[in-house]
C-alpha positions, 0 to 999 in steps of 0.5 A: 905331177904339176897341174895346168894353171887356173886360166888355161880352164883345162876342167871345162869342155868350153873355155874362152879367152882372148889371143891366139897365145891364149892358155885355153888352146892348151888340151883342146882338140878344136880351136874357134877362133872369132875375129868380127873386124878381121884384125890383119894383125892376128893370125889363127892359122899360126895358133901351135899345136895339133888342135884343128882350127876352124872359124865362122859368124855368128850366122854360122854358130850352128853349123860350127856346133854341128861340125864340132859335134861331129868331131866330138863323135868321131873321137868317141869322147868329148871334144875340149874347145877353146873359143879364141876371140882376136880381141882388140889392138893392144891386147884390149877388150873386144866387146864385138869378138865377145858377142860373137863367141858368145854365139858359138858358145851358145850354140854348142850349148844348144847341141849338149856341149855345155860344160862351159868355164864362167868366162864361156858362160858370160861370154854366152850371155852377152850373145843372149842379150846382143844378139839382135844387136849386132850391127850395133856393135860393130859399129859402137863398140871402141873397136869399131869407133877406132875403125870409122874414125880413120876412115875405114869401113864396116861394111865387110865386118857387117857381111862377115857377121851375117855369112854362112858356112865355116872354115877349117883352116886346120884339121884336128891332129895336123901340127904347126 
């Protein structure tokens, strides 16, 4: 029996990476995909296989814990996630896609699920130290710099910080 590899984080109940091909997706029954600049070019409804998908804010971390929470009881055993941050063009680091992860991680730490890989816990700690900081790091991170350098906007990813509610764009067990 071959085992999954190392960076699929398959021993944590939370794991994080960044990319929607990201070997964390392996064995979870929920996928939190994060994207605070709304990358047009990443598309979490196209993540494979049977794992729902849902995304939210860092103002929504509560209600996906609560949601995640409620997934977790109804299947009558922990619920493995995978918090999935876009990341940047180019496969880059996305310091604003960490600090809202981290917000989620957090949070379902806060309701118990906290069997968390080292990449989730530092991810956790990042919200714990940013968290009254996000429009700051929207707007100074390379990813945001890069946007208002082109004349782009900050406004929506600045809404989208702050909004309320989740979205199940997949419910667990529907297969791409």
């Amino acid at each position: 029996m071959t085992s999954a590899s190392p960076s699929a984080q398959t021993r944590f109940q939370v794991r994080f990476d960044f990319g929607a091909d990201s070997p964390v997706i392996e064995g979870a029954h929920v996928v939190v995909w994060v994207d605070a600049l709304a990358d047009p070019m990443a598309d979490p409804q196209a993540i494979p296989g049977s794992a729902a998908v849902v995304t939210g804010s860092p103002a929504a971390r509560a209600d996906i814990a609560t949601w995640v929470l409620a997934l977790q009881a109804s299947l009558g055993d922990r619920a493995m996630v995978a918090v999935v941050a876009a990341g940047a063009t180019g496969a880059r680091f996305a310091v604003e896609d960490f600090v809202a992860a981290g917000a989620v991680i957090d949070a379902l730490a806060e309701v118990g699920i906290d069997y968390t890989s080292p990449e989730a816990a530092a991810a956790a700690g990042a919200w714990a130290a940013l968290r009254n900081a996000g429009s700051h790091v929207l707007s100074a991170s390379v990813a945001g710099q890069e946007l208002l350098a082109t004349g782009g906007s900050l406004d929506a990813a600045r809404d989208a910080w702050s909004a309320a509610g989740i979205r199940v764009l997949r419910e667990f067990g529907d297969t791409l």
